[in-house]
C-alpha positions in Angstrom: 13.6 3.5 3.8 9.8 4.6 2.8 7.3 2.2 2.0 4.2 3.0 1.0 1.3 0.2 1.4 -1.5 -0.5 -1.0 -5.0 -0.8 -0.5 -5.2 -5.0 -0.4 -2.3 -5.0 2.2 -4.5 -2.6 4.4 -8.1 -4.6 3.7 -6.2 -7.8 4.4 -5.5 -6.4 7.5 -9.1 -5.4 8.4 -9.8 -8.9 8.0 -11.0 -9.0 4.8 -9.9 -12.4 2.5 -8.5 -15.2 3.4 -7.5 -16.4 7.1 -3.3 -16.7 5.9 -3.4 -13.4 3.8 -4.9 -11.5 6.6 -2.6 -13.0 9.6 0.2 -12.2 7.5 -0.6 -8.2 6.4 -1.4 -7.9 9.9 1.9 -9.4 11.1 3.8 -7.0 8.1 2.5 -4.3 9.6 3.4 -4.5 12.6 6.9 -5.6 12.2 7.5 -2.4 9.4 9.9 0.0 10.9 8.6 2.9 12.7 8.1 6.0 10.7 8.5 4.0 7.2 5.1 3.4 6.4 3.1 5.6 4.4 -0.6 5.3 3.2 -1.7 7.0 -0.4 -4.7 9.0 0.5 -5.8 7.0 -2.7 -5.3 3.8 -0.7 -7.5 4.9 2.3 -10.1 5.7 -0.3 -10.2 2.6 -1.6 -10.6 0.6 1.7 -13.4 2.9 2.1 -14.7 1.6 -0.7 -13.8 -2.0 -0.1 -15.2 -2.2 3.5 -18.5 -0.8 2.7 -18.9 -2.3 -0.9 -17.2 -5.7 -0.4 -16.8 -6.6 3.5 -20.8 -5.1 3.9 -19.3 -2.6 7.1 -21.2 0.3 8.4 -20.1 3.7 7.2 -19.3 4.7 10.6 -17.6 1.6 11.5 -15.5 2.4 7.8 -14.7 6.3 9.2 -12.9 5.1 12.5 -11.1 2.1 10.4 -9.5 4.8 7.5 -9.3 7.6 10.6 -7.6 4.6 12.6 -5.0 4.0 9.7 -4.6 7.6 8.9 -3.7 8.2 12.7 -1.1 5.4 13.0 0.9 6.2 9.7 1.5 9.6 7.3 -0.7 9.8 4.7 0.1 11.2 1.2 -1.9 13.7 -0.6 -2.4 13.1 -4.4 -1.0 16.1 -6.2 -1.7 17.2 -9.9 2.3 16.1 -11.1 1.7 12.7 -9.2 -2.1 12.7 -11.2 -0.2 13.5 -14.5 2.6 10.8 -14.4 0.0 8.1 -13.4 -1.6 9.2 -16.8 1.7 8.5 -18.4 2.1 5.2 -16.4 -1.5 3.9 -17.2 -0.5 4.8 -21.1 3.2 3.7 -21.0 3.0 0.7 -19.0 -0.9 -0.3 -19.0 -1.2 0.0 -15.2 -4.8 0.3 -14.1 -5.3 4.6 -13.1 -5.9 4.0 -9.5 -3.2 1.9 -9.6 -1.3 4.3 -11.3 -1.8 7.4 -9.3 -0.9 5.2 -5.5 2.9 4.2 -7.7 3.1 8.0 -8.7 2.3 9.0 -5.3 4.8 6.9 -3.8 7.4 7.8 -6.2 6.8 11.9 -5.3 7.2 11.4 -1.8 10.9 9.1 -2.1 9.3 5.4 -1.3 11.5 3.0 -2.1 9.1 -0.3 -1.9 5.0 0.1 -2.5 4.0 -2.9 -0.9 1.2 -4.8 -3.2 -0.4 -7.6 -4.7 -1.9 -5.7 -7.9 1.1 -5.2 -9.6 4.1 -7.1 -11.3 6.4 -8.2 -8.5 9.7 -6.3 -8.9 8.1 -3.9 -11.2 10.3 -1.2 -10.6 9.4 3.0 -11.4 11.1 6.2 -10.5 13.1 4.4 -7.6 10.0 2.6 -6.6 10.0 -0.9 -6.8 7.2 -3.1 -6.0 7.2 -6.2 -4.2 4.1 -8.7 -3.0 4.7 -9.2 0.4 3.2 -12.3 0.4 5.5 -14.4 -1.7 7.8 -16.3 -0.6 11.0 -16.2 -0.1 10.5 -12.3 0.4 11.9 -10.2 -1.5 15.6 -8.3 -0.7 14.5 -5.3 -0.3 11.6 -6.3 2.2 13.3 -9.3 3.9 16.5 -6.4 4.6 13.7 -4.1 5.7 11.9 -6.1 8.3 15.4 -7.8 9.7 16.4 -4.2 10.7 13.8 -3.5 12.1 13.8 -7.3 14.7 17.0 -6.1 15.7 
């Protein structure tokens, strides 16, 4: 199964927020199957952002954070279909555009969880459905995931 991680899962795990939030995206990560994960390249972006706007990092420290993700998981390019059916989901369904286009992403590349805190838990589009991985109990889908993979 492919899951595709948002950008709060990925600046939790840098550390920025709160002590629990942070532990716990950190701990996700590693116990996501091998080869499952994904990133957005619109998700590595936004860290970018994050880090330097928010968290106060040095650009270079930033580049070997997002070059440390994009080396440890695939990352997905943003294509023009992927740009046009997060128009039609920031329209349809009022889901912020940047938003949009990391759900439209996921869906073009066959994810079948985008792991995030942004959006609706359970909201479910083209075969991608996404779950906050920090509620509890986990969802199916997630809690099946990570038991395969402890096994």
């Amino acid at each position: 199964m492919r899951v595709a991680l948002d950008t709060n899962i990925l600046a939790y795990a840098e550390g920025l927020g709160d002590v629990s939030r942070c532990g716990a995206a950190r701990l996700l990560v590693e116990q996501l199957p091998n080869g499952s994960v994904v990133l957005p390249a619109q998700t590595l972006g936004e860290l970018a952002r994050v880090l330097v706007g928010k968290a106060q990092q040095a650009p270079a420290a930033v580049r070997e954070a997002v070059l440390g993700w994009a080396d440890s998981f695939e990352v997905l390019d943003s294509t023009w279909p992927a740009f046009a059916a997060a128009l039609d989901l920031n329209v349809d369904h009022q889901v912020p555009m940047w938003d949009a286009l990391v759900l439209a992403v996921a869906a073009e590349n066959r994810c079948r969880l985008l792991l995030s805190e942004d959006f609706q838990n359970g909201f479910t589009w083209r075969g991608v459905t996404v779950v906050n991985p920090f509620l509890t109990p986990a969802a199916p889908l997630l809690a099946g995931l990570l038991a395969q993979s402890n096994h």
